[in-house]
N, C-alpha and C positions, 0 to 999 in steps of 0.2 A: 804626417799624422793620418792615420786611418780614419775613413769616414762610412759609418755603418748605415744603412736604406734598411727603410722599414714599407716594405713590396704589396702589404696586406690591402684590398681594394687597388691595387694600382694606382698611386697618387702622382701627380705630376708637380715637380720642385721646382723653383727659383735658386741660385745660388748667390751667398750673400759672401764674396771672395775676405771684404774687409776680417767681419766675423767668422769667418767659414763654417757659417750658417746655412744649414738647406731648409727653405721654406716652401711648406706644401702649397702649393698655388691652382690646385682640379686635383680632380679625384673620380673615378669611377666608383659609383657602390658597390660595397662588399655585400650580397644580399647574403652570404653565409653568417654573417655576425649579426649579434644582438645590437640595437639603438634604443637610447634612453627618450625622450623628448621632454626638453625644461622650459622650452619655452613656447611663444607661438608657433603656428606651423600650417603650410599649405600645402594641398597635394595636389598635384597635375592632372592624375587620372582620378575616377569615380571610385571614392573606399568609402563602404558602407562604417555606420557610427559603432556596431560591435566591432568591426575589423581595425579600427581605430583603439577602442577602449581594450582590448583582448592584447593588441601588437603593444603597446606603448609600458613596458614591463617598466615600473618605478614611478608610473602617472596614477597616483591611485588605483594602484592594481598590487591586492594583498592574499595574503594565504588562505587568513581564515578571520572573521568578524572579529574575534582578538584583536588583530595586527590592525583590522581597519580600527577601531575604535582608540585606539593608543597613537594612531599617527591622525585621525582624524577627530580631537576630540569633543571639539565643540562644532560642527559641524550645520551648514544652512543650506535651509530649503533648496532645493536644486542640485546639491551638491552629486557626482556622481561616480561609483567606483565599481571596479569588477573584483570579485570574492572564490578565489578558486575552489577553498574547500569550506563545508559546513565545520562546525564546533566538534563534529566526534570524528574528523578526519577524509571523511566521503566527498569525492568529488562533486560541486556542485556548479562552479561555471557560469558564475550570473553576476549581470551586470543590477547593480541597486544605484535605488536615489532615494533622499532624505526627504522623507514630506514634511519636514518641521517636529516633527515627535519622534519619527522612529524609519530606522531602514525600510525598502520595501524592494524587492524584487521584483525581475524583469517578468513580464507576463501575465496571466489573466486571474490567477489564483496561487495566496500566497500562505494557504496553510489547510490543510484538510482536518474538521475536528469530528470525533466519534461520536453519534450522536443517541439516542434512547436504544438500547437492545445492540450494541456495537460496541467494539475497541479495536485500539488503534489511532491511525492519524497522525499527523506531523505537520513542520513547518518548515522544513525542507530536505533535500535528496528526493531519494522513492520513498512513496510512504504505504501502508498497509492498511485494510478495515474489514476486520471480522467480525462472524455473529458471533455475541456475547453468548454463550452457552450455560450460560450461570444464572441468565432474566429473559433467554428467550426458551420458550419449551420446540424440543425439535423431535417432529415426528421422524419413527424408526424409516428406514428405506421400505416400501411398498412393494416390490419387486417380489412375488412370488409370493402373497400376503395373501391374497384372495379369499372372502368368504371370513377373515380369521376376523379377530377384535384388539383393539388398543385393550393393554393392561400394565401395569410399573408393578415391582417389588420395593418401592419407597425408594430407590437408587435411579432405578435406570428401566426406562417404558420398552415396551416389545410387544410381539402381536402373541396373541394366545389363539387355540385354539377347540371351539366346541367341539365335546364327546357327542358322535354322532351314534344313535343307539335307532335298534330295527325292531319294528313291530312283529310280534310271532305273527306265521301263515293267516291269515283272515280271511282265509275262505274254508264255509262251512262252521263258523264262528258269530252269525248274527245275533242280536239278543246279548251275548255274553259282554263281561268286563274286563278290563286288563289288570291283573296281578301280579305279585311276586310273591316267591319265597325268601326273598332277602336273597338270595341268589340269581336265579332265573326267572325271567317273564314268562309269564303265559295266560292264559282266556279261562276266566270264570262266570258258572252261571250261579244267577241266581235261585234260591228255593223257592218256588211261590207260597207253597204249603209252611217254611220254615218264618218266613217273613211276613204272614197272617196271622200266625199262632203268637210271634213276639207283638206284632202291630195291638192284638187283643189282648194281651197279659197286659200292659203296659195302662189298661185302666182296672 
């Protein structure tokens, strides 16, 4: 009868002639293969407690808060699992423990919320937070603005700019006024003789 060795980790066998049984009796680690762990367990050297909870694929260690909450479903205090993906598929990577009410994540902050003049935020993966452009007023970019003015068309603010206007030649023009013709500026005198004669009609 043919007897088939299974070579995987290099295991070392006993032969049991009666039964012609080959009983694995050592073994070398396969460290190329996956290991489950169901029960207690010690380790020889220093493995930190992520390296633990990350390695141990089927110890509370699920895809995504779905999968934990259906194999974990009543769940107590202390209780502790790693959560590969968030709810929309994004890698998240986090080991959580049950504080009695509700999951919570590893680390110092476990949800960013948007708060007056802001949107955005989340509760896990990367999260984002923008000015709200809708309740914060944002002035136009400054850059080459100089000297101009804030002004809006009811949509959308921008810098305006004063109509800069020149006084005709002022020399040799003392005494006089500034006029127009509805066109053009220029320097008017007064009549003394014209502006006496009204001043006296006027009683």
């Amino acid at each position: 009868m043919s007897t088939t060795f299974d070579n995987a980790g290099k295991p070392t066998y006993m032969y049991d002639s009666v039964g012609d049984v080959w009983f694995a009796v050592g073994a070398k680690i396969d460290t190329s293969s996956a290991y489950e762990f169901t029960g207690a367990n010690s380790f020889t050297n220093t493995v930190s407690f992520d390296d633990y909870v990350t390695a141990t694929h089927g110890w509370n260690n699920f895809l995504n808060p779905a999968a934990r909450d259906a194999a974990l479903a009543t769940p107590v205090r202390g209780t502790i699992c790693f959560v590969r993906q968030d709810a929309g598929g994004s890698a998240l990577n986090q080991i959580q423990s049950y504080d009695g009410s509700a999951w919570v994540g590893s680390g110092d902050i476990f949800g960013v919320t948007a708060g007056t003049g802001l949107t955005g935020g989340g509760t896990s993966g990367t999260v984002t937070v923008s000015l709200d452009t809708t309740s914060v007023y944002v002035v136009p970019s400054q850059s080459g603005a100089s000297g101009k003015y804030l002004t809006s068309n009811g949509s959308v603010a921008s810098w305006g700019t004063v109509a800069q206007y020149s006084l005709p030649n002022q020399s040799g023009n003392g005494g006089k006024f500034l006029t127009t013709d509805g066109t053009s500026e220029s320097w008017g005198t007064i009549d003394a003789a014209d502006t006496i004669m009204s001043v006296m009609g006027a009683y």
